[in-house]
C-alpha positions in Angstrom: -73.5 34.6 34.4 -74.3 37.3 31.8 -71.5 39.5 31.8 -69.2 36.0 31.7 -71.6 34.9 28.6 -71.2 38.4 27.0 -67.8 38.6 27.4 -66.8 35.0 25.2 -70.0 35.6 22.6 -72.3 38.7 21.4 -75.3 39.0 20.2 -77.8 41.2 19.4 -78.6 42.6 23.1 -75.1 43.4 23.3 -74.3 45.3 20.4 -77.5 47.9 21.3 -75.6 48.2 24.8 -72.7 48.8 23.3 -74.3 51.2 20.8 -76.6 52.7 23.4 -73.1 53.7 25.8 -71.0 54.7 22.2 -74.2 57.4 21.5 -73.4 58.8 25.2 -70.4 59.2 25.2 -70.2 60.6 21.5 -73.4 63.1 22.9 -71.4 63.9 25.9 -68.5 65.1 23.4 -71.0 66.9 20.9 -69.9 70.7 21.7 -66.1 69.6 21.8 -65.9 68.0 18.1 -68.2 70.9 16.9 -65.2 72.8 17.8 -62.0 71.1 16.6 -64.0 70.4 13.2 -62.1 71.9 10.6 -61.7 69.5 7.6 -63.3 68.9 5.2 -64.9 72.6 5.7 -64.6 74.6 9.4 -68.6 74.3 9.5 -68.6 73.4 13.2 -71.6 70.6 13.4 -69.5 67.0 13.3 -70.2 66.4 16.6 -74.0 67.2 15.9 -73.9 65.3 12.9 -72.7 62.1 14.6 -74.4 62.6 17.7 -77.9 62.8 15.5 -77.3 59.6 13.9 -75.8 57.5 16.4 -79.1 59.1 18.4 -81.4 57.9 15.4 -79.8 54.2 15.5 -80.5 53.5 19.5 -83.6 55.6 19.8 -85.9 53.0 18.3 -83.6 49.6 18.9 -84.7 46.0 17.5 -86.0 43.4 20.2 -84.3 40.6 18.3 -81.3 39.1 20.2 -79.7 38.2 16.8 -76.5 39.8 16.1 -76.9 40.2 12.3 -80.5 41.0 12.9 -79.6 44.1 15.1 -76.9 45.1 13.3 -78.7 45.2 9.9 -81.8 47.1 12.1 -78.7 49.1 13.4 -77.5 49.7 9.4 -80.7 50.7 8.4 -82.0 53.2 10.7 -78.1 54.2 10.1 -78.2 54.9 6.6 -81.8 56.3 6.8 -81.2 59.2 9.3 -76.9 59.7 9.2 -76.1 63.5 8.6 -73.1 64.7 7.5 -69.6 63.6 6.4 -68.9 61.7 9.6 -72.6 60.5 9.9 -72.7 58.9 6.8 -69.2 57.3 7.1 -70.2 56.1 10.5 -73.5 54.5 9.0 -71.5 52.8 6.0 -69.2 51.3 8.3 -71.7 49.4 10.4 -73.6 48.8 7.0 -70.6 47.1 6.2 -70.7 44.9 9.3 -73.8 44.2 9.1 -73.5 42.9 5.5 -70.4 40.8 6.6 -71.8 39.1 9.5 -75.3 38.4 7.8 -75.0 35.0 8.8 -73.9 34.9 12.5 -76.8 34.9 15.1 -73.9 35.4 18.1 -70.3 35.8 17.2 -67.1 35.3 19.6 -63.6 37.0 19.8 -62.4 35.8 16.6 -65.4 36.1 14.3 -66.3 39.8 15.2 -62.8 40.9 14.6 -62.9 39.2 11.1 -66.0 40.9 10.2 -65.4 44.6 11.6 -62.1 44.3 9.0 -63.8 43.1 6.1 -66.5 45.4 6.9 -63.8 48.5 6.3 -63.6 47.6 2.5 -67.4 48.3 2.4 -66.8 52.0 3.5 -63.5 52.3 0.9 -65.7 51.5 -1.6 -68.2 53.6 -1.1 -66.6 56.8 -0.1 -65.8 58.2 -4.0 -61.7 59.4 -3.1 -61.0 58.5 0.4 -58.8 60.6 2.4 -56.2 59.4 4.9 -55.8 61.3 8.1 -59.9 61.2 8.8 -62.0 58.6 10.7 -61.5 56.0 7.8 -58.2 55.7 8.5 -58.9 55.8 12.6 -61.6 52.5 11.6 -59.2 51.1 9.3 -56.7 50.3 12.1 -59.0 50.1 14.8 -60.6 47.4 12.8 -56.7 45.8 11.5 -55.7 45.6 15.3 -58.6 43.7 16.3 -58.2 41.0 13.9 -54.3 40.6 13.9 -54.8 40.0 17.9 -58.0 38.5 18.2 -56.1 35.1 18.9 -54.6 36.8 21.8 -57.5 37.9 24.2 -60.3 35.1 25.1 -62.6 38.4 25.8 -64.2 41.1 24.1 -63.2 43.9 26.9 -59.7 42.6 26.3 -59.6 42.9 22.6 -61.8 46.3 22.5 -59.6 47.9 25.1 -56.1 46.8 22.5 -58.2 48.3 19.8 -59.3 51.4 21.4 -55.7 51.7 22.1 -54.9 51.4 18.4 -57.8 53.6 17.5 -56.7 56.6 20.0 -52.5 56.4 18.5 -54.2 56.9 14.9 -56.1 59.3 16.3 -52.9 61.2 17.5 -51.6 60.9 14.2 -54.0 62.8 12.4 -52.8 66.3 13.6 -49.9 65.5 11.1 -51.7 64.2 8.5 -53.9 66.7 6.7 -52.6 70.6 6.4 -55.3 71.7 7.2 -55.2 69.7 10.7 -51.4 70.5 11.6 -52.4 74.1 10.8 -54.5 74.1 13.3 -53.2 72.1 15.7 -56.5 69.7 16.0 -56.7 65.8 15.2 -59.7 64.9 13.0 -63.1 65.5 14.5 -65.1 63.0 12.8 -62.1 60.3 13.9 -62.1 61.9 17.2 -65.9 61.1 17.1 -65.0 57.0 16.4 -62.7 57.0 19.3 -65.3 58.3 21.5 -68.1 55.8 20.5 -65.1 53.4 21.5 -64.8 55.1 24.9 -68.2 54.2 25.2 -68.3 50.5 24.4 -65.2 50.0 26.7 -67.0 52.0 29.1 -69.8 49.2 29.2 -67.5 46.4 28.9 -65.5 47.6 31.8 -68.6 48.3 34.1 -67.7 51.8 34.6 -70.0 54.1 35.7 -71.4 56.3 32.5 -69.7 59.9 32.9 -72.5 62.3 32.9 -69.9 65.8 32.6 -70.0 67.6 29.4 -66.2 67.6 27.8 -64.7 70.7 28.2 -64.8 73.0 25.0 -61.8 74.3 23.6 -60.9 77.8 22.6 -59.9 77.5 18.7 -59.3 80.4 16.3 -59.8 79.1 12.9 -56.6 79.2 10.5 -57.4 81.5 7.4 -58.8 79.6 4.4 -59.1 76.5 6.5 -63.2 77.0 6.7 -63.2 76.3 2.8 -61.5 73.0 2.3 -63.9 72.3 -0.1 -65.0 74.7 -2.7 -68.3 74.1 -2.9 -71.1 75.5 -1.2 -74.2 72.8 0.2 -73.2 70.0 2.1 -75.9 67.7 0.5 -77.7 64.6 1.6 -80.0 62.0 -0.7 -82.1 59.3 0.7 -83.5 56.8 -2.4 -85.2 53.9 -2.6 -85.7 51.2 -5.0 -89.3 51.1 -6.0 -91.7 48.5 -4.7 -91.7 45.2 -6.7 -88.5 46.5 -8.8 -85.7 44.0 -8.4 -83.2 44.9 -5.5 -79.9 46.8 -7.2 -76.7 45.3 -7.4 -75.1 47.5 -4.1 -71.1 47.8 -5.3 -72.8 48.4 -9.2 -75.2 51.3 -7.7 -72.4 52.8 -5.6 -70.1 52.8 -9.0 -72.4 53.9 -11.2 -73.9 57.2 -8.8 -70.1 57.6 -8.2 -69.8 58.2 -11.6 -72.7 60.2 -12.9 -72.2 62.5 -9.5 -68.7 62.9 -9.8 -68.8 66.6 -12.0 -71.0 67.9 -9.5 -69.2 68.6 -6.6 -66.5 67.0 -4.0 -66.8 64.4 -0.6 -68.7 62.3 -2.6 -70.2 58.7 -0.9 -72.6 56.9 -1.9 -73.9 54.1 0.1 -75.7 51.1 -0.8 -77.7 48.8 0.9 -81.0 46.6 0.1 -83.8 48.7 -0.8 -81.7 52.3 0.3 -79.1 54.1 -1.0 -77.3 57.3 1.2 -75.9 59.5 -1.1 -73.6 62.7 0.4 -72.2 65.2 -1.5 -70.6 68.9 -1.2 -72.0 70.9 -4.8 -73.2 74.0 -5.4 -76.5 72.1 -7.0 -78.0 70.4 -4.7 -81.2 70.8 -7.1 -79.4 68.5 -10.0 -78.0 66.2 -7.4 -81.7 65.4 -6.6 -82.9 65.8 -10.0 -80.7 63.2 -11.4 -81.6 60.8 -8.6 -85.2 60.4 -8.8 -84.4 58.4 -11.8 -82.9 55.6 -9.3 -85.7 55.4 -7.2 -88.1 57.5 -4.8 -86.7 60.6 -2.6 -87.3 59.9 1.0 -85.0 62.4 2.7 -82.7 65.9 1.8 -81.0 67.2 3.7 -78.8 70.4 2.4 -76.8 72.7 4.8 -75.4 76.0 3.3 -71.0 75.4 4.8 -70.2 78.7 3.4 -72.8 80.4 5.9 -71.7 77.8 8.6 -67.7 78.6 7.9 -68.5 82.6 8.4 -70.4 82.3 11.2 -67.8 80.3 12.4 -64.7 82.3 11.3 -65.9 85.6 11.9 -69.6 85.8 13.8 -71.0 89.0 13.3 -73.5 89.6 16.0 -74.2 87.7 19.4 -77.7 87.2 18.4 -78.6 84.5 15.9 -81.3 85.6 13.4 -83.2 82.8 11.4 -86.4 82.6 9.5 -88.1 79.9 7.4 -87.8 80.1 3.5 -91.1 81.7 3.2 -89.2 85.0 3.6 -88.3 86.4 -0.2 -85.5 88.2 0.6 -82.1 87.6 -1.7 -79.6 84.9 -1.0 -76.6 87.3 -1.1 -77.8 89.4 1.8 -78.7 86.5 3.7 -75.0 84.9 3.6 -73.7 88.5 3.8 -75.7 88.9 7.4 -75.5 85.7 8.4 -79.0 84.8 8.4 -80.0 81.1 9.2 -82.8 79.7 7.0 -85.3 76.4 7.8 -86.6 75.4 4.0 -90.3 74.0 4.2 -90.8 71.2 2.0 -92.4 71.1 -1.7 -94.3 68.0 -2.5 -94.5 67.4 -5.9 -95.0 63.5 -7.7 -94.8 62.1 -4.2 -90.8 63.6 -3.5 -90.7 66.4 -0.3 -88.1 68.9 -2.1 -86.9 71.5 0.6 -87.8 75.0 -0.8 -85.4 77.5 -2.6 -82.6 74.5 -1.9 -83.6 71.5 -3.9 -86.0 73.0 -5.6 -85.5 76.6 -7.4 -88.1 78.7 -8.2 -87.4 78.8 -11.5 -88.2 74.7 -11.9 -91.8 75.7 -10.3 -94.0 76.0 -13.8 -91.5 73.1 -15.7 -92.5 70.9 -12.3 -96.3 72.2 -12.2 -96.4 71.4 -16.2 -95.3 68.0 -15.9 -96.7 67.0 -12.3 -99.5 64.5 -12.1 -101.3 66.1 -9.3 -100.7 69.9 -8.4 -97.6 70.3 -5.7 -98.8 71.0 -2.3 -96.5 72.4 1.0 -95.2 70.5 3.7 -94.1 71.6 7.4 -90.2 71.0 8.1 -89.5 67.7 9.8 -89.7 68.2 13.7 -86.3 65.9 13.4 -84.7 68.6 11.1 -86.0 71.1 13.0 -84.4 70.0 16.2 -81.3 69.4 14.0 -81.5 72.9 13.1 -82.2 74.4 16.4 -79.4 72.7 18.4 -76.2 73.9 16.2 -77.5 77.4 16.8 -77.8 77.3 20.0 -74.4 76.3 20.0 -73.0 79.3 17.9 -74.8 82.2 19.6 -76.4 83.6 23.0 -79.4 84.3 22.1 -81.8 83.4 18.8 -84.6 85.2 17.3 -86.4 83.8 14.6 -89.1 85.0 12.3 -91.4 82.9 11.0 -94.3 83.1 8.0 -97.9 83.9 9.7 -99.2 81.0 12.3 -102.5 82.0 10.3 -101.1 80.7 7.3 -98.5 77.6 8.3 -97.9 75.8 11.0 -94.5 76.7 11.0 -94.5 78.8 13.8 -95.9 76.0 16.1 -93.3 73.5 14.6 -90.8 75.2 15.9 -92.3 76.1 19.2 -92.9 72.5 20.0 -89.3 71.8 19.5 -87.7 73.7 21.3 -89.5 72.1 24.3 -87.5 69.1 23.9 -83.7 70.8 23.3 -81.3 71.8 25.5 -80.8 75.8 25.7 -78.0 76.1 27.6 -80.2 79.1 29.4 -80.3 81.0 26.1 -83.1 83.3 24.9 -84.7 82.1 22.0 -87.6 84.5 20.6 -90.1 83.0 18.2 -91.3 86.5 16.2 -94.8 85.8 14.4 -94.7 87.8 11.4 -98.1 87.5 10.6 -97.5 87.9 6.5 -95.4 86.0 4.0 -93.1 86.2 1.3 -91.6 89.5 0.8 -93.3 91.3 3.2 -92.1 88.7 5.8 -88.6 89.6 4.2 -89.0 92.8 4.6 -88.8 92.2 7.7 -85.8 90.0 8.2 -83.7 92.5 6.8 -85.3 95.5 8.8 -83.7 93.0 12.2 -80.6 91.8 10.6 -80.0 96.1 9.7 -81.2 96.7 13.7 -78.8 94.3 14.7 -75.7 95.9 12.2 -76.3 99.0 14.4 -75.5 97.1 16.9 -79.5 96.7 18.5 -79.7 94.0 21.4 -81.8 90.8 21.4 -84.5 92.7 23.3 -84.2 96.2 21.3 -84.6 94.2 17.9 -87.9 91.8 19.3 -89.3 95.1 20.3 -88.8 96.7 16.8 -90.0 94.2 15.4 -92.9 94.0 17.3 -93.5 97.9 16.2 -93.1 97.1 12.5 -95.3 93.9 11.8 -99.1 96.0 11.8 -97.0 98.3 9.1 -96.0 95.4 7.1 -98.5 95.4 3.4 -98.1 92.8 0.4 -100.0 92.9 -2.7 -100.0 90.3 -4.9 -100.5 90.3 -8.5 -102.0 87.3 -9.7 -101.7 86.7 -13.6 -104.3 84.2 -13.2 -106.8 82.4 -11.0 -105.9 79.2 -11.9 -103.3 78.6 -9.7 -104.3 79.7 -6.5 -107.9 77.2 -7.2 -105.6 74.7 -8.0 -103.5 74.7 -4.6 -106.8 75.1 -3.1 -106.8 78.9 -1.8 -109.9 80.3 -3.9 -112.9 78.2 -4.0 -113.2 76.5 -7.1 -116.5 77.4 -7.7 -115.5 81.4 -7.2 -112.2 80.5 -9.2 -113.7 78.9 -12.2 -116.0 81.9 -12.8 -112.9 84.1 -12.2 -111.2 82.3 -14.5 -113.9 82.6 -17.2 -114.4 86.1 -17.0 -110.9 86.8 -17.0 -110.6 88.4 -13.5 -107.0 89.2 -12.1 -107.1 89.4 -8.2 -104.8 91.3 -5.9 -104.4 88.9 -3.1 -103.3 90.4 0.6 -102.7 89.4 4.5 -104.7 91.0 7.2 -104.3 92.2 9.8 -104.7 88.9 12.0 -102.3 87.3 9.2 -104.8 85.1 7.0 -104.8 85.6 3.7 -107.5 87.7 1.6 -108.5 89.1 -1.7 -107.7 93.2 -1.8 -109.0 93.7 -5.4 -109.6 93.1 -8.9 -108.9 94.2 -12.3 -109.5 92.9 -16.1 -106.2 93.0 -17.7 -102.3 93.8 -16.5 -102.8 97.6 -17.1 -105.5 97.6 -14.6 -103.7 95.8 -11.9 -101.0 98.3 -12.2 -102.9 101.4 -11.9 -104.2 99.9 -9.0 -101.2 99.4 -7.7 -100.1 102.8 -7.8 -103.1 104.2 -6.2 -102.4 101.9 -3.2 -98.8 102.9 -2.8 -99.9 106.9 -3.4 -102.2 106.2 -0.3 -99.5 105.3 1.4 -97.1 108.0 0.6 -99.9 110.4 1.5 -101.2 108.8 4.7 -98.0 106.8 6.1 -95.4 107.1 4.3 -93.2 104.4 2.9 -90.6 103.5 5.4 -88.9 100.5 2.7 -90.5 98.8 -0.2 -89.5 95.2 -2.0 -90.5 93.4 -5.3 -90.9 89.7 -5.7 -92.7 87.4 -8.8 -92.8 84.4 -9.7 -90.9 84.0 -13.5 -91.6 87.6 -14.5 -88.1 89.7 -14.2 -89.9 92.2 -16.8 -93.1 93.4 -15.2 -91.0 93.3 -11.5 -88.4 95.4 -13.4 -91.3 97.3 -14.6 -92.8 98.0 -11.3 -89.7 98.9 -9.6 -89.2 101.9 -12.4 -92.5 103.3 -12.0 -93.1 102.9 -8.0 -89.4 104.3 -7.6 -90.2 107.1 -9.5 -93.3 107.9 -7.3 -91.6 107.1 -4.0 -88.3 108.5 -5.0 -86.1 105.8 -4.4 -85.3 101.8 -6.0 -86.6 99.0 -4.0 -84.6 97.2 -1.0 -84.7 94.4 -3.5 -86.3 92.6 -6.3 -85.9 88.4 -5.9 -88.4 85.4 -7.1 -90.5 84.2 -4.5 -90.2 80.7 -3.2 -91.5 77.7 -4.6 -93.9 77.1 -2.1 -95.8 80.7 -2.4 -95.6 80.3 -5.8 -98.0 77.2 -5.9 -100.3 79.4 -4.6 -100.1 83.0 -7.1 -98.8 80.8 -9.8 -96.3 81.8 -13.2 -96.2 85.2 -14.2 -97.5 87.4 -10.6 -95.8 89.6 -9.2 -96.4 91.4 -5.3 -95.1 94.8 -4.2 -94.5 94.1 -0.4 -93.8 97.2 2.1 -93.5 98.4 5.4 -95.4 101.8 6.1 -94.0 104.6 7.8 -94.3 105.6 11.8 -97.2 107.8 11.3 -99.3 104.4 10.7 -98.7 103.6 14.1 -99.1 106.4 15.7 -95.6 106.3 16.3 
């Protein structure tokens, strides 16, 4: 019989059901080890982290019955989509099986508990300084029990239940292990997360039925100081790989050698090796020079970069019931965003065939070195629906109801990104509203801030969609342009319009309107004359609408912002709400040197 077959020798079909039942029960446990996660940094997503990856290994499972086929299939969709600290220590670990049972087709009792103990030097090696009292050390004797009493049970469901025994005692001993644990009276969350896979495999060996209940939640009050184990802000996450036709890397050499160059960057370092791939994770508050530094080992196929000081205060001490996110489209300065807890989904950058995620792994500052020394001109990218979803479902989580703004649907497809996935989430019942802004940049900021203030004065969901709703027509952007080049090169001004623009010297004011598309407001010869339109447009406004709040953003030109900001503050009689750069992916388009004056009109434009 099968199960009598499956239960003396493995293969390939059984490790995907074992992996397939593991995911479950690890999903099934998602919210709960979300909760208890406080080391290293109280950021709440372990559970999604692990949940995502073990998700990305069984979603798309090999058809080959070999077990070193499906566990290197297993390894590599693994190391390719892991998130997080306990994602990526997961993936190593079964990289590390996979690479030690390379030759076996099936395995028995015996031979898999050699191999899953061998397999735990693989993950010592790569994790930079390994902490006991975490799931290394819950692997570690999981994986020494099975192979001091392999010889013991002639079955696998014998031997896994003695190990998930072992597992669940080390487990235990956690709570006492880290400070930061026994302060908070929790065992490890990402270790809690192996012994739950575990629950899973037994669950399939022991033919009982697949629990379908979500794990209860518990109430936890975060210990002060706990949410900042680590002192660095960006939980970080590289995906390389070795070039075509260059000669496969030395793994343990690679691993050393990124260990090393990586090392003054940040903390939680692991890099993980294998074939063609390398995983790198890191906590640093540069995720742009972690990146930087590895293009020189090989192309860029993922980033992934979550902000753990915004996670740890949301966490700690959540300011509002209602979750307010936006894409990085909206200028608006990082130091309000973390101080109102705003969420925000980077769109990617590509530039020399690498997708950086805007404002995060690639500054706007780097935007005229990268358009200098690119090969073809930088274009935009949508975000992943994958890191989207990613995105979505810890929110949901935190809050109990969402609203996010997003850059014009005329403009980016954005918007319908995000609609499509929350089709396939889970939202608990929540009310998530998607708020078209129908402009961009700072005007789109504006914006943000005019909710995240509605909210601070203690505005419901409802009250602050309607507002919102009220102050979009109002919302005006005029942008500067020092040159036509740019915005021909990323392909918004025909080139045949652009290159005679270009040759007579034209500076265009570039606008959104009303339906949200982009168009051309003006033109003028020289700086001098862009200003003084400028200042027309803004007296209009104080004549005819008044200027409810007002915002500066450029692209590498701090003086004429600063400039502007005297002379309209003069005429309005106040200083701007703020004066940031403009991400990386508007500035492909209006290019070094412009500058836009973004506003939102007064009632009277409404006939408020």
């Amino acid at each position: 019989m099968e199960l009598e077959r499956s239960a003396q020798r493995i293969d390939g079909t059984d490790i995907i059901n074992w992996f397939r039942s593991g995911s479950q029960e690890v999903q099934r446990s998602r919210r709960r080890l979300n909760a208890i996660n406080v080391f290293p940094v109280a950021d709440g997503d372990t559970g999604t982290n692990l949940s995502t990856t073990l998700r990305a290994m069984v979603d798309r499972p090999t058809q080959d019955r070999s077990f070193s086929a499906t566990l290197r299939a297993l390894s590599d969709l693994g190391l390719s989509h892991a998130r997080g600290n306990s994602g990526i220590l997961f993936a190593t670990y079964i990289s590390g099986i996979a690479a030690e049972g390379a030759a076996h087709d099936s395995v028995t009792v015996e031979e898999f508990a050699q191999i899953a103990n061998r397999a735990v030097s693989h993950l010592y090696h790569a994790v930079e300084r390994p902490v006991e009292g975490t799931m290394i050390t819950v692997i570690r004797e999981w994986a020494s029990t099975l192979a001091r009493h392999a010889s013991r049970f002639p079955s696998f469901g014998e031997l896994m239940a003695e190990g998930y025994s072992a597992a669940g005692a080390a487990l235990q001993r956690t709570a006492s292990q880290l400070e930061v644990l026994r302060r908070n009276n929790v065992v490890d969350a990402g270790a809690e997360g192996f012994v739950r896979f575990l629950e899973g495999i037994n669950r399939a060996l022991s033919g009982d039925a697949e629990r379908v209940d979500a794990e209860p939640v518990p109430e936890l009050t975060i210990a002060p100081e706990s949410e900042m184990a680590s002192g660095y802000r960006y939980c970080t996450e590289v995906l390389i790989e070795t070039p075509e036709g260059a000669p496969l890397p030395d793994e343990i050499a690679l691993e050393s050698t990124l260990q090393k160059q990586l090392h003054g960057y940040g903390d939680s370092l692991i890099v993980s090796a294998r074939a063609s791939r390398t995983r790198v994770h890191i906590h640093t508050d540069t995720p742009a020079r972690v990146v930087e530094d590895l293009t020189a080992y090989g192309s860029v196929l993922e980033q992934k970069v979550d902000d753990m000081r915004l996670q740890a205060s949301v966490r700690e001490h959540r300011l509002h019931p209602v979750g307010l996110l936006t894409d990085s489209i909206a200028d608006l300065p990082e130091t309000f965003k973390l101080e109102n807890q705003i969420h925000t989904l980077p769109l990617g950058l590509l530039l020399d065939g690498t997708a950086y995620l805007d404002k995060i792994t690639i500054q706007p500052g780097q935007l005229t070195e990268a358009i200098s020394r690119s090969e073809a001109y930088p274009t935009s990218s949508l975000p992943e629906p994958g890191r989207v979803r990613a995105f979505l479902e810890g929110l949901i989580d935190l809050y109990e109801s969402l609203i996010f703004v997003t850059v014009s649907s005329q403009m980016s497809g954005t918007n319908r990104i995000i609609t499509q996935a929350l089709q396939d989430i889970d939202l608990q019942g929540k009310k998530v509203a998607i708020v078209d802004s129908l402009t961009n940049s700072g005007a789109e900021g504006l914006l943000v801030q005019s909710a995240a203030n509605l909210l601070n004065e203690g505005a419901s969901h409802d009250e602050v969609v309607a507002r919102l709703g009220a102050l979009i027509p109002r919302a005006r952007i005029y942008v500067c342009l020092d040159t036509l080049e740019y915005a021909v090169r990323s392909g918004r001004v025909p080139n045949t319009v652009g290159k005679l623009g270009i040759k007579l010297g034209l500076r265009p004011i570039m606008s959104v309107d009303p339906h949200g598309r982009g168009t051309a407001f003006g033109a003028a010869f020289s700086q001098g004359g862009l200003t003084k339109k400028i200042r027309r447009l803004v007296r209009r406004h104080l004549a005819t609408t008044g200027v409810l709040r007002y915002a500066i953003v450029h692209v590498g030109n701090p003086a004429l912002a600063a400039q502007y900001a005297a002379e309209l503050g003069e005429m309005i009689g106040r200083q701007p709400e703020y004066i940031t750069e403009v991400s990386a992916v508007i500035g492909i388009h209006s290019g070094p040197g412009s500058v836009a004056v973004c506003l939102i009109e007064g009632e009277e434009a409404s006939g408020a």
